[in-house]
C-alpha positions as CSV (number, residue, x, y, z in Angstrom):
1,X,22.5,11.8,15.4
2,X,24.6,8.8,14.0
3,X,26.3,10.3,10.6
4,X,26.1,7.8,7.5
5,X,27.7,8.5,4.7
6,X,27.7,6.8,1.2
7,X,30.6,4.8,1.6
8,X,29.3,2.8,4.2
9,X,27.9,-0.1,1.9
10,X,28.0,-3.2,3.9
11,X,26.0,-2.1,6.8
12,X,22.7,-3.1,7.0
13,X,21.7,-0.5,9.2
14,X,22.6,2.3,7.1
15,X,19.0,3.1,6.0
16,X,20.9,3.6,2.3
17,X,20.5,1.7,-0.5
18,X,22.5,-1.2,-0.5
19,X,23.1,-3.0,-3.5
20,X,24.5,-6.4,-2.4
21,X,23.4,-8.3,-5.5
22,X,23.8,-5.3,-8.3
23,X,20.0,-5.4,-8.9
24,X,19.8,-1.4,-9.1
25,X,22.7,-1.2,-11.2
26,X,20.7,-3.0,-14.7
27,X,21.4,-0.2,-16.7
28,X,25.2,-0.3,-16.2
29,X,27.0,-1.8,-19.3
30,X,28.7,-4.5,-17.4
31,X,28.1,-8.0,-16.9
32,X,27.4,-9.6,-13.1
33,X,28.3,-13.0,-11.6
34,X,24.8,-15.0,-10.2
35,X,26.2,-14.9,-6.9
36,X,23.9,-17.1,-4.5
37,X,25.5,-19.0,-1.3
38,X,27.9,-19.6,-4.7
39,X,27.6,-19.2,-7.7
40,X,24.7,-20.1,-9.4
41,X,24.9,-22.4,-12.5
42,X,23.1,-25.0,-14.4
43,X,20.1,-26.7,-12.8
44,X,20.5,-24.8,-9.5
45,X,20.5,-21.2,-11.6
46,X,17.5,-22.4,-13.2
47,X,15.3,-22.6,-9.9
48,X,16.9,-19.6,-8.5
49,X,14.0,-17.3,-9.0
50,X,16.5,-13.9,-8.4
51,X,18.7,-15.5,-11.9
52,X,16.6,-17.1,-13.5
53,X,16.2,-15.8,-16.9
54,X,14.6,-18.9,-18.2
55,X,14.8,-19.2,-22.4
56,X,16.7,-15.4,-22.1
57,X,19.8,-17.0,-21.3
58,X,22.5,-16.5,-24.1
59,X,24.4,-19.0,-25.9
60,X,27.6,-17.8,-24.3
61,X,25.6,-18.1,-20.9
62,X,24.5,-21.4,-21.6
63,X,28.0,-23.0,-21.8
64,X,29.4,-20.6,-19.2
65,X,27.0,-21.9,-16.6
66,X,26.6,-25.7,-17.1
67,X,23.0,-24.8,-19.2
68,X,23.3,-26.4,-22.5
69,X,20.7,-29.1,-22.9
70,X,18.7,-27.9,-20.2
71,X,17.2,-25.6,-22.2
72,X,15.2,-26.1,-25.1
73,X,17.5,-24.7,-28.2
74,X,15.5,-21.2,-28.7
75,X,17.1,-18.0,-27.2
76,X,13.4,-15.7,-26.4
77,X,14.3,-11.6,-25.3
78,X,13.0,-10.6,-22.4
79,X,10.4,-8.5,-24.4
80,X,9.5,-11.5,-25.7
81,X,9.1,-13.6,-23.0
82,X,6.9,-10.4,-21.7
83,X,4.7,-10.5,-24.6
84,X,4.1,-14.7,-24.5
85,X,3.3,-14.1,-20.9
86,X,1.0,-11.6,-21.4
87,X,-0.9,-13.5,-23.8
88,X,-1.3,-16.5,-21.4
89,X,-2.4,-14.6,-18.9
90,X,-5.6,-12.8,-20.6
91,X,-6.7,-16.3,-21.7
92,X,-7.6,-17.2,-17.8
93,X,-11.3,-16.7,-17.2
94,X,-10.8,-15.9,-13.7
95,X,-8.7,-13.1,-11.6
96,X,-7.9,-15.6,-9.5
97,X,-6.4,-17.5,-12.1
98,X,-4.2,-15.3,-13.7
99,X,-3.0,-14.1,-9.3
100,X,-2.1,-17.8,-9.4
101,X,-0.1,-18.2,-12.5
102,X,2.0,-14.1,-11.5
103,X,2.5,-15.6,-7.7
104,X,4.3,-19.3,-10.0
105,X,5.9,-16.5,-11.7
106,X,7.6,-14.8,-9.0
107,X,8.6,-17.8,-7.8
108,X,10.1,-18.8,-11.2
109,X,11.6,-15.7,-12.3
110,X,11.7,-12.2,-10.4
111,X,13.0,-10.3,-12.9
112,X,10.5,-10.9,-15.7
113,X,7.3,-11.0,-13.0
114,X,8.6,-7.7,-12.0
115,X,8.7,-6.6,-15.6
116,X,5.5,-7.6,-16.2
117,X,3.9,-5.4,-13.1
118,X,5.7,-2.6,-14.0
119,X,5.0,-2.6,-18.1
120,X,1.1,-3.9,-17.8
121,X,0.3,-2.1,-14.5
122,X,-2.9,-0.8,-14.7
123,X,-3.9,-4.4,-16.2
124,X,-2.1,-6.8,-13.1
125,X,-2.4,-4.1,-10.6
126,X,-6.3,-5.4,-9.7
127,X,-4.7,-8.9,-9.9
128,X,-1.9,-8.8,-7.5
129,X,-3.4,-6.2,-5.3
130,X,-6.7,-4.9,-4.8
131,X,-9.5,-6.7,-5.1
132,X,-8.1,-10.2,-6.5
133,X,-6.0,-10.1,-3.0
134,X,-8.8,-10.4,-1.1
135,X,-10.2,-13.4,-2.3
136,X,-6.9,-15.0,-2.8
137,X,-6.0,-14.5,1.1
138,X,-9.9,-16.2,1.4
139,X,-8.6,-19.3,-0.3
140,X,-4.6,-19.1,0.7
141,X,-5.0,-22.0,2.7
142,X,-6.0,-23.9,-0.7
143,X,-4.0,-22.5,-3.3
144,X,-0.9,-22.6,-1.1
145,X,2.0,-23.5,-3.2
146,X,5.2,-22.7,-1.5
147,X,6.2,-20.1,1.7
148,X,7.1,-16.3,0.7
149,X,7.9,-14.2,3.8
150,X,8.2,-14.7,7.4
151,X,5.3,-16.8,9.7
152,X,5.8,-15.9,13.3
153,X,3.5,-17.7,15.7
154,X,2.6,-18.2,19.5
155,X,4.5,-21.0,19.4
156,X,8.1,-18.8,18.3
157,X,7.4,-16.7,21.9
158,X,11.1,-16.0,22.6
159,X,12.5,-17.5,19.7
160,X,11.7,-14.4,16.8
161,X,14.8,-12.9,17.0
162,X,15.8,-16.4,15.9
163,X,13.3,-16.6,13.3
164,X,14.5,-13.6,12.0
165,X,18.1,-15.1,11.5
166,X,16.1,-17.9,9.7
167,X,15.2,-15.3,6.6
168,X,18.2,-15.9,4.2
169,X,18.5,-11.8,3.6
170,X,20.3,-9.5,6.0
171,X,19.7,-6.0,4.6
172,X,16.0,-5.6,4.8
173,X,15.0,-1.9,4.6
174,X,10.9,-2.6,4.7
175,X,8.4,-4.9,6.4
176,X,5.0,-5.4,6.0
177,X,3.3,-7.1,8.9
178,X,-0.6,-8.0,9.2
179,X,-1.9,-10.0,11.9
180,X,-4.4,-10.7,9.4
181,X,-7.7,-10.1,12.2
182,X,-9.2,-7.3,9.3
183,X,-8.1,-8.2,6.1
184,X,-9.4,-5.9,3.5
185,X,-13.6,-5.4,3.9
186,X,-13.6,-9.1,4.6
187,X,-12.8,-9.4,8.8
188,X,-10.5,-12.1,10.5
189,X,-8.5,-14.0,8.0
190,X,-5.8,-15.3,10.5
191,X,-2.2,-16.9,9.1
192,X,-4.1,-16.7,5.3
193,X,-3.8,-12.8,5.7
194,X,0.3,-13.1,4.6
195,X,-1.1,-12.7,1.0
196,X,-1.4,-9.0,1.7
197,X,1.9,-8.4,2.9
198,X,3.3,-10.6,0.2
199,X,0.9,-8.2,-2.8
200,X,2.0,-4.9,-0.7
201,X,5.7,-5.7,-0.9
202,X,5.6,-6.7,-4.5
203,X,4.3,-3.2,-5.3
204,X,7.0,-1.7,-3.2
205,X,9.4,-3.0,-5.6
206,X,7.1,-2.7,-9.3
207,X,6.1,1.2,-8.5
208,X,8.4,2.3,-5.9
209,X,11.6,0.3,-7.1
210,X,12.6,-0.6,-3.2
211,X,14.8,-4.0,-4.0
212,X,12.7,-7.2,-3.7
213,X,15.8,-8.3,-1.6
214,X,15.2,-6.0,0.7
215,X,11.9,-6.0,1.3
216,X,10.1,-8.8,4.0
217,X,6.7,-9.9,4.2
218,X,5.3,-11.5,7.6
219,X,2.2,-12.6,9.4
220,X,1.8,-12.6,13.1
221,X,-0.3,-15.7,14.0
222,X,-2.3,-15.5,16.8
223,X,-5.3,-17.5,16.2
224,X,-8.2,-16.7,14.3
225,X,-12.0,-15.7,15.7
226,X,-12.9,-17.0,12.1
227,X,-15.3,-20.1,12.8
228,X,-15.3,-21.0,9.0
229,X,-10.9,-21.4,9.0
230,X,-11.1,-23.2,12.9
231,X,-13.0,-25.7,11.0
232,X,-11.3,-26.2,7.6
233,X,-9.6,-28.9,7.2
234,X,-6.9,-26.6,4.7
235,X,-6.4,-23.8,7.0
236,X,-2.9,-23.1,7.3
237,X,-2.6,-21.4,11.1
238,X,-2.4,-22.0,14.8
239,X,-6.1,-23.4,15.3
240,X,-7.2,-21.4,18.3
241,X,-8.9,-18.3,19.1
242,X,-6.8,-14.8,19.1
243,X,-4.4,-14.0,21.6
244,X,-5.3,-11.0,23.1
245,X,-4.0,-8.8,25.9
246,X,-0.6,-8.9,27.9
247,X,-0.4,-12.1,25.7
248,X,-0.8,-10.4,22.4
249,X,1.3,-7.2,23.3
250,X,4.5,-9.8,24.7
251,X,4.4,-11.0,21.5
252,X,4.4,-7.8,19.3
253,X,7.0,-6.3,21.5
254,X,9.5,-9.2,20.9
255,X,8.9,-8.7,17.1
256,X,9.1,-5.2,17.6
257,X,12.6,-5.1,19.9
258,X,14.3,-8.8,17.5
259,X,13.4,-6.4,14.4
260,X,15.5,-3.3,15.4
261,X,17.6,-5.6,16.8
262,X,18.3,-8.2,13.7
263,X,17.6,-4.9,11.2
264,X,18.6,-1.8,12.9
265,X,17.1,2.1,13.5
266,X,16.1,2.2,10.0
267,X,14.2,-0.4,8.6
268,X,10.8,0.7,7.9
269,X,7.8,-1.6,9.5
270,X,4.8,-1.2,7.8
271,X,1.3,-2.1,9.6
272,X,-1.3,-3.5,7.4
273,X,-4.5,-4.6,8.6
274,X,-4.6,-4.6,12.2
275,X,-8.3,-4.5,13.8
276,X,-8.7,-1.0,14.7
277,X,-7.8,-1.5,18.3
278,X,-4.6,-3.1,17.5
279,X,-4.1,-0.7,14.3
280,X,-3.8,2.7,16.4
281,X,-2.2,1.1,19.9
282,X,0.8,0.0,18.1
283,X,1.0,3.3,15.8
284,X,0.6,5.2,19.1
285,X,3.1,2.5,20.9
286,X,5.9,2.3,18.5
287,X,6.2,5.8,16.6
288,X,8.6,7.1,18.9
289,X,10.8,4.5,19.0
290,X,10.6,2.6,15.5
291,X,10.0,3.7,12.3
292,X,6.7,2.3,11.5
293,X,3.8,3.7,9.2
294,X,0.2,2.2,9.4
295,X,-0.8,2.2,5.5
296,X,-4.3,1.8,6.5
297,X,-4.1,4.8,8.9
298,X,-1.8,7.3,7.3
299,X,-1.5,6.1,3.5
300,X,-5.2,6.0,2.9
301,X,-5.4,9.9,4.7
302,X,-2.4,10.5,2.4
303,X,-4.1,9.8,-0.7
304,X,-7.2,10.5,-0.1
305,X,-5.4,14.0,0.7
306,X,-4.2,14.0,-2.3
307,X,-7.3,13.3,-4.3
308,X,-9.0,16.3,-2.4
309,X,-5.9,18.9,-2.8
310,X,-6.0,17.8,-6.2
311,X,-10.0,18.7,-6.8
312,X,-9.8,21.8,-5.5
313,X,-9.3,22.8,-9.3
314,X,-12.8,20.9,-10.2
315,X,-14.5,22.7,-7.1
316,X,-13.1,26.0,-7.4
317,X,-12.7,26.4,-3.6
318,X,-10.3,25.1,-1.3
319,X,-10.0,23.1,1.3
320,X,-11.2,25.8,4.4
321,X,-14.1,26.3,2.6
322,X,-15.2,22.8,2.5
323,X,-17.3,21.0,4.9
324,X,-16.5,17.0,5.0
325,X,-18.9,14.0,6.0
326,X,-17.1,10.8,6.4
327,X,-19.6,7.5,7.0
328,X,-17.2,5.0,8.6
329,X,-15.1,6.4,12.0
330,X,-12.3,3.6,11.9
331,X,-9.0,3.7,11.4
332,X,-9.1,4.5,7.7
333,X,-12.3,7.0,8.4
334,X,-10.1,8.8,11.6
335,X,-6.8,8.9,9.8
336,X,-8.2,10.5,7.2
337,X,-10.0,13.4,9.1
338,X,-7.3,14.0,11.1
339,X,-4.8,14.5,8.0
340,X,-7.4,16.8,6.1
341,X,-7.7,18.9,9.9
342,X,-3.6,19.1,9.7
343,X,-3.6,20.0,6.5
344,X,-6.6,22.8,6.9
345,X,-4.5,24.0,9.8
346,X,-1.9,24.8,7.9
347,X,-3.6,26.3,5.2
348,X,-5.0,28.6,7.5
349,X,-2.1,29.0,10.0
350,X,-4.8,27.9,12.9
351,X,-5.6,24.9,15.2
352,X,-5.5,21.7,14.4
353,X,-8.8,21.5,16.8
354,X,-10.6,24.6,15.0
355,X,-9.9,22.8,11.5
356,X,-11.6,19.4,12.9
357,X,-14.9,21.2,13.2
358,X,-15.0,21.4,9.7
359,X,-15.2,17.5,9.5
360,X,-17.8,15.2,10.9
361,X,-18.5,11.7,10.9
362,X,-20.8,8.7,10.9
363,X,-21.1,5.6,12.8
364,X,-23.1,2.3,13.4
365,X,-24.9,4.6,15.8
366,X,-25.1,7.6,13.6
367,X,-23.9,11.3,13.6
368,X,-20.9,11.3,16.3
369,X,-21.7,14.3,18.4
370,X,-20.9,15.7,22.0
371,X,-23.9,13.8,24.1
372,X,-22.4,10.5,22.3
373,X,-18.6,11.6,24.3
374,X,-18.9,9.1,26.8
375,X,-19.2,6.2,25.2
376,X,-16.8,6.7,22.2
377,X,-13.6,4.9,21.9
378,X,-11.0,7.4,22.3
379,X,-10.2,7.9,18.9
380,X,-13.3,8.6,18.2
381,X,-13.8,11.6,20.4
382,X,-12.2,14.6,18.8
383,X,-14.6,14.1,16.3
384,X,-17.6,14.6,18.5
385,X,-19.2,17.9,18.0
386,X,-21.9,19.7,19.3
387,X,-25.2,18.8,17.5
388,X,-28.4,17.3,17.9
389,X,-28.3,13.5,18.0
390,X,-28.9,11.8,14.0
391,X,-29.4,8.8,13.1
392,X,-28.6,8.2,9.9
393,X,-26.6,9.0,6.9
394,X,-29.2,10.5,5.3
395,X,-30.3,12.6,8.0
396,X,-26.5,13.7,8.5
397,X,-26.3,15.1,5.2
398,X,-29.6,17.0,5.6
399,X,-28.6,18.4,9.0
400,X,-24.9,19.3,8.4
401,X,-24.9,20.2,4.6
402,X,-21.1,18.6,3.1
403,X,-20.0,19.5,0.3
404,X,-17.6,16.4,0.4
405,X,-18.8,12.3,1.2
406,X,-15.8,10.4,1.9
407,X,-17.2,6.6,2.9
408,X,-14.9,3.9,4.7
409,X,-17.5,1.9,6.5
410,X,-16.6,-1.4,4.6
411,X,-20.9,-1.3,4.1
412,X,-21.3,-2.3,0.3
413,X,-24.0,0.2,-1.3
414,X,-24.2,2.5,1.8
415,X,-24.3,5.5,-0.7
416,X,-27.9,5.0,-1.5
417,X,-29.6,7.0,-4.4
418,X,-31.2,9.1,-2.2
419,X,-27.8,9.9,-0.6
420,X,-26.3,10.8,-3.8
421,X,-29.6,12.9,-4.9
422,X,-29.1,15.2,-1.6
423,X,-24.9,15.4,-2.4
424,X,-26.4,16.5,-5.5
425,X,-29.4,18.9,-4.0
426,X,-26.6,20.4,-1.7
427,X,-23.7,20.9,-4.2
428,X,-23.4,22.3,-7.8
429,X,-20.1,19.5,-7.9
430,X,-20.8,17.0,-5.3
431,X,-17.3,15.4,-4.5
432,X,-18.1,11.4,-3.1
433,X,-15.5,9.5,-2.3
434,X,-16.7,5.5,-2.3
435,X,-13.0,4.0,-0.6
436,X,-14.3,0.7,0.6
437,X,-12.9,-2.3,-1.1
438,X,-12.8,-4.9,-2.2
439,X,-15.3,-4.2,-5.2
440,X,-18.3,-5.5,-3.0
441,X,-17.9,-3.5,-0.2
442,X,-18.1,-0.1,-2.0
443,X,-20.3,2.7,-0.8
444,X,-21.4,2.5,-4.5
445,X,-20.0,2.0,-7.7
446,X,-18.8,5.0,-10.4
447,X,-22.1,4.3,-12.7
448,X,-24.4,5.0,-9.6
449,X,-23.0,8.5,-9.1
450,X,-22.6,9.7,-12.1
451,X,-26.0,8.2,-13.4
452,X,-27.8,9.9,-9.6
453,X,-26.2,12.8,-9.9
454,X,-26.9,13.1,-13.5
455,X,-23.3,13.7,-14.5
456,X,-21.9,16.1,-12.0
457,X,-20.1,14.3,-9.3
458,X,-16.8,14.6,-8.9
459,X,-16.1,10.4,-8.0
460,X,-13.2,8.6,-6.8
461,X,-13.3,4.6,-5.1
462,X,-11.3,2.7,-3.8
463,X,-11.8,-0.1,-6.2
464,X,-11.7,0.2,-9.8
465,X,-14.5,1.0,-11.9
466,X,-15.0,1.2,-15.5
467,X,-15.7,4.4,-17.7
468,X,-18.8,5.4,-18.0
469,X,-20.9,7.3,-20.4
470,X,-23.8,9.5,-19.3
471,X,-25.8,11.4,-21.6
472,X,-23.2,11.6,-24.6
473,X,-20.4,12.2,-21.7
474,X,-17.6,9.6,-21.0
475,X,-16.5,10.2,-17.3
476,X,-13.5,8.0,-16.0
477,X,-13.1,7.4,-12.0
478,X,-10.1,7.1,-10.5
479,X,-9.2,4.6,-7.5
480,X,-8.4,6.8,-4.4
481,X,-5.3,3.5,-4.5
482,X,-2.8,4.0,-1.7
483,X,-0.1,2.4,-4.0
484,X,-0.3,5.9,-5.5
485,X,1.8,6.4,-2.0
486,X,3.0,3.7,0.0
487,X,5.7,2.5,-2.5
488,X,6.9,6.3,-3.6
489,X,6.5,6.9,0.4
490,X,8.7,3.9,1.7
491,X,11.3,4.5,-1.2
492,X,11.6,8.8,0.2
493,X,12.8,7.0,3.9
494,X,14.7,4.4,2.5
495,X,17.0,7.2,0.2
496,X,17.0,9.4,3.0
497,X,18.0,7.2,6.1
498,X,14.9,8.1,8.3
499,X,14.6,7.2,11.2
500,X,11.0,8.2,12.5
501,X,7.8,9.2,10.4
502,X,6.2,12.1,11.0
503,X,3.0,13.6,10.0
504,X,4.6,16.6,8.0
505,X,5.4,13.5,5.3
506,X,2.2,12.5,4.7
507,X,1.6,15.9,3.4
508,X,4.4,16.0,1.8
509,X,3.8,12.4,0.0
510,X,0.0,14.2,-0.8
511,X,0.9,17.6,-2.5
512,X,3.7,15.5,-4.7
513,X,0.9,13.0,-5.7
514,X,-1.8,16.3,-6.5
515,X,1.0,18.1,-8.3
516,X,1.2,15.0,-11.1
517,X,-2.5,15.3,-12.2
518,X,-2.5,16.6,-15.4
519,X,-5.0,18.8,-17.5
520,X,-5.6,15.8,-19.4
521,X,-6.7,13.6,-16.3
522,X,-9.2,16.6,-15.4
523,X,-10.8,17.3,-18.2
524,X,-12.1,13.3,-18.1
525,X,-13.0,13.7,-14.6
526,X,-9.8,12.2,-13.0
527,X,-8.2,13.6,-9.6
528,X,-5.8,11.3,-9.4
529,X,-3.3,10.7,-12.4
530,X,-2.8,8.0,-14.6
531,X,-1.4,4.8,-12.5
532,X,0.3,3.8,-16.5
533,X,3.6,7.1,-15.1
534,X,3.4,5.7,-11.3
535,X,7.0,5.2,-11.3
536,X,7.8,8.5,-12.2
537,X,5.2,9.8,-9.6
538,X,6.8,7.5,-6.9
539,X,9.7,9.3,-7.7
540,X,8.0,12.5,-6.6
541,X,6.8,11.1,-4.1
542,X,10.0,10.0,-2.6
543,X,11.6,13.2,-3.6
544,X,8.8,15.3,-1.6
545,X,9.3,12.7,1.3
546,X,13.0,12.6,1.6
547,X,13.1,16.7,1.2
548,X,11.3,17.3,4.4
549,X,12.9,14.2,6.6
550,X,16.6,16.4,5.9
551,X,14.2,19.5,7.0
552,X,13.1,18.0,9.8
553,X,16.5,16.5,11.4
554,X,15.1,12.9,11.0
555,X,17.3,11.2,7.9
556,X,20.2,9.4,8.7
557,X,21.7,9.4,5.2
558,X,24.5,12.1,4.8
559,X,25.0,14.2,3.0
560,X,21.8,15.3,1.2
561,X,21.5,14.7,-2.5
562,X,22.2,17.5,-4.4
563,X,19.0,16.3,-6.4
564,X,16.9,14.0,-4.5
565,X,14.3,13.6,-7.8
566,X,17.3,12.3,-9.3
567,X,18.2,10.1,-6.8
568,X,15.2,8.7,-6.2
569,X,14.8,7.2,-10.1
570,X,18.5,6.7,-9.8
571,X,17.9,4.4,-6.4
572,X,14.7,2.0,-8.2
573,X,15.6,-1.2,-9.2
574,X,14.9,-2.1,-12.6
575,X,13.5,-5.5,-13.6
576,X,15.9,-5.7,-16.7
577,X,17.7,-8.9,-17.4
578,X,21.8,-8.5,-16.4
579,X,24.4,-10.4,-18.4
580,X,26.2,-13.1,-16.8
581,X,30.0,-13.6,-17.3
C-alpha cells in the first residue's frame, strides 16, 4: 500500500487534510493573507465569498486592502453579524424564503453562513436540508441565482475529465453526485436535483468540518422522464428523456475513471439519489475500485442502526431477540435490513443469512415471501422467506408479529391507526420507525403514534416533528437524520486516508452515534441525541470510523494518530473570522 505521511501537504491525493488556504487553522493566533489567484483586496475581496467578512473587516484591514469607503463606517463582530442575520431570517414567512436568503449568504460570505449552520443548527438544519430541499430542487429552475458545483451533461461525453479541470479547486477530498431521477419522496427531478448535493455538502462542512474547499457538488444530466420540467419553459436541463443503458453507464464510467483520475485513490464519491436500479448497480460496480458510499443505501442503514442499538435500553431486549417489519423494499428499505442482519450476526457470532430471517419486508405487492422469488428484482430476494402469501401491511403485522415497524415506502400516512393499534396489541413498547421524507411522505407523523398507541411507542421519522403532549406526558421524537452520520462518516476517511469503504464502518459510524445518547435524551423519549452537540458527535463518528479503516488495512494516512478523537476536532474547519495582514 502507497505510504503517506504528514509531510506530504501539497498532494492532492494524499487522502490528508490539506489546508491550502489555512481555513482549519482559525484558532491559531496569527493573521493570514486572502490569497485568491492573488491577493484579494478591495472591491474584488468584497465579492470573494471565501474572504469576505463584510462590515467585520477592521479598520487596519480596511486601509491594508484598498476598503475604506467601500464600506459603510461601522465595524459589526462576527457575533454580531450572526445575531442581525438571525433576526432577518425568522421574519420570512416561508422555509423557502429564509433557503433563499442562507443559499445569497453562501454566496456572499462562507464563513459567517457557515457560522450560522453550525451555531442555530437544529433551527436551519430543516431549511438547508431536509424537507425545505425538496421543494427548493422543485423550483431550482426558478429561483436559480448563480452555479455552485459541477453540471456534467450528455453533451460533455468525452470531455469530463475536462470539465473537471474547469472546477477552480484541485484538492477535493468529497463529492456528492445525484443524477437527480429520485430526489427525496418526490421522483425525477432531472438537472434541478444539484440542490441536494449542494445542501449535503454544506452539512459536510457545518457538522462534520470537512473544508468547503474541498468538497464538490455535481449533477449528472441525463434527461428527465418528468413531463411537468420537459415542458417548463424555466427548466434548467438537457430537455430529453433519460439516457439509459450502454449510454447511461459510458457516461458514469467516464465520470467515474476523469474523477480518480483529476482527484486520486482517495477522494470520497458520495451517491445521492439514484433510482434504485442505478443506486445499487453503481454501489455494486464501483466499491472495489473507488471509494464511494451510497448515503441513501448505507447512511440511512447506519443511522437507523443506530437508533435501534440505541433503544435497546427503552426495550430491554436486544437486537436477536427482535423481530423487524420494514414496509418499503428499496434501496433505503434493503440497506437497512441488510445492516441490522450484519449487525445481528455479529452479535450472535452466526450467519449473515440466519440473522436475515429475523427481518421481513413489504412491497407494492405485499409480504415478500418464497413463492414471490421469481419475480423479485435481485435485491429483493434474500428477503424472501417462506410464508404464506399477504397482502397487506396490516395483514403482515398480524401474520408475522414485529416488535419493530421501520417504513421507507415514500407512501405518506401508510402507518394507518389500525397499524399503529396492532404495533400496540403486539408490543408492551412498540418501536415505529416513520423514515419517509419530506414531511408529506411520512408513514405518519409523531402525534399519530403516540396519540394510537396511547403513549407508549417508542417513535423516530425521518422528518421533524414537534413535541407532543399526551395525557399530562410531553414526548419528543427524534429524526432517524442521516447527517447524524454522513458528515462525521466522510470526515473518519478523509483523516484516515481510506481508500475503500467497507461494511464494518457503518457499524462502526452506528455504535459511535448510539453511544452519545444520553440519560437525558431517554428519559423524553429520544434515541437519537440532541442534533444542538453534532459536532462533537461527528467527531465520534470519525474517530469510530478512522479506528477500524487502520484495523482493517484500508487507510492511506500514516502513521496512526495517537488520538484519532483528537484529531478528528483538531481536523474540522471552523467558520471563525481570520485576521488579514
Amino acid at each position: 500500500m502507497e505510504k503517506v505521511t504528514n509531510s506530504d501537504l501539497k498532494s492532492s491525493v494524499d487522502g490528508g487534510v490539506v489546508d491550502v488556504y489555512g481555513e482549519d487553522s482559525a484558532t491559531i493566533e496569527h493573521n493570514i493573507t486572502p490569497w485568491s489567484v492573488s491577493v484579494s483586496s478591495g472591491y474584488s475581496l468584497l465579492r470573494d465569498p471565501r474572504y469576505n467578512k463584510g462590515l467585520a473587516f477592521t479598520e487596519k484591514e480596511r486601509d491594508t486592502h484598498y476598503l475604506r469607503g467601500l464600506l459603510p463606517p461601522v465595524v459589526l463582530d462576527q457575533k454580531l453579524q450572526e445575531k442581525r442575520l438571525m433576526n432577518n431570517i425568522r421574519q420570512y414567512q416561508f422555509p423557502l424564503q429564509k433557503y433563499m436568503a442562507l443559499t445569497e449568504l453562501q454566496e456572499r460570505n462562507e464563513r459567517l453562513f457557515y457560522k450560522l449552520l453550525i451555531d442555530n443548527v437544529e433551527e436551519l438544519l430543516p431549511i438547508v436540508y431536509t424537507p425545505t430541499v425538496g421543494e427548493a430542487c422543485q423550483k431550482f429552475g426558478s429561483i436559480f441565482r448563480r452555479p455552485q458545483g459541477l453540471f456534467i451533461s450528455l453533451k460533455d461525453k468525452g470531455k469530463i475529465l475536462d470539465v473537471l479541470k474547469n472546477w477552480p479547486e484541485r484538492n477535493i477530498q468529497v463529492i456528492v453526485v445525484t443524477d437527480g431521477e429520485r430526489i427525496l419522496g418526490l421522483g425525477d427531478l432531472g438537472c434541478q436535483g444539484m440542490g441536494i448535493p449542494v445542501g449535503k455538502l454544506a452539512l459536510y462542512s457545518a457538522l462534520g468540518g470537512v473544508r468547503p474547499s474541498a468538497c464538490l457538488p455535481v449533477t449528472i444530466d441525463v434527461g428527465t422522464n418528468n413531463e411537468k420540467l420537459l415542458n417548463d419553459e424555466f427548466y434548467i436541463g438537457l430537455r430529453q428523456k433519460r439516457a439509459t443503458g450502454q449510454e447511461y453507464n459510458e457516461l458514469l464510467n467516464e465520470f467515474m475513471s476523469a474523477v480518480k483520475q483529476n482527484y486520486g485513490e482517495k477522494v470520497l464519491i458520495q451517491f445521492e439519489d439514484f433510482a434504485n436500479h442505478n443506486a445499487f448497480e453503481l454501489l455494486a460496480k464501483y466499491r472495489d475500485t473507488h471509494l464511494v458510499f451510497n448515503d441513501d443505501i448505507q447512511g440511512t442503514a447506519s443511522v437507523v442502526l443506530a437508533g435501534l442499538v440505541s433503544a435497546q435500553k427503552l426495550t430491554n431486549s436486544p437486537l436477536a431477540e427482535h423481530t423487524f417489519l420494514f414496509l418499503g423494499a428499496g434501496e433505503a428499505g434493503t440497506g437497512i435490513a441488510e445492516l441490522i442482519a450484519l449487525y445481528i450476526s455479529k452479535q450472535m457470532n452466526g450467519s449473515v443469512e440466519e440473522s436475515r430471517k429475523k427481518i421481513w419486508l413489504v412491497d407494492s405487492k405485499g409480504l415478500i415471501v418464497n413463492s414471490r422469488k421469481d419475480s423479485l428484482q435481485a435485491f429483493k430476494k434474500p428477503w424472501a422467506h417462506e410464508h404464506e402469501p399477504v397482502k397487506d401491511l396490516l395483514g403482515a403485522i398480524k401474520a408475522i408479529k414485529p416488535t419493530v415497524l421501520i417504513g421507507s415506502s415514500g407512501v405518506g400516512r401508510s402507518f394507518t391507526k389500525e397499524v399503529i393499534e396492532a404495533m400496540s396489541s403486539i408490543n408492551e413498547r412498540p418501536l415505529i420507525m416513520a423514515l419517509s421524507n419530506p414531511t408529506t411522505q411520512s408513514e405518519c407523523t409523531a402525534e399519530e403514534a403516540y396519540t394510537w398507541s396511547k403513549g407508549r411507542a417508542i417513535f423516530a421519522s425521518g422528518s421533524p416533528f414537534d413535541p407532543v403532549e399526551y395525557e399530562g406526558n410531553v414526548f419528543v421524537s427524534t429524526q432517524a437524520n442521516n447527517a447524524y452520520i454522513f458528515p462525521g462518516f466522510g470526515l473518519g476517511l478523509v483523516i484516515s486516508g481510506a481508500i475503500r469503504v467497507h461494511d464494518d464502518m457503518l457499524l462502526a459510524a452506528a455504535e459511535a452515534l448510539a453511544g452519545q445518547v444520553s440519560k437525558e435524551n431517554y428519559e423524553k423519549g429520544m434515541i437519537y441525541p440532541s442534533f444542538s452537540a453534532i459536532r462533537k458527535i461527528s467527531a465520534h463518528i470519525a474517530a469510530n470510523v478512522a479506528t477500524k479503516a487502520y484495523e482493517l488495512g484500508l487507510a492511506g494516512r500514516l502513521p496512526r494518530p495517537k488520538d484519532i478523537v483528537k484529531c478528528a476536532e483538531s481536523s474540522m474547519y471552523s467558520p471563525t473570522y481570520r485576521l488579514y495582514r
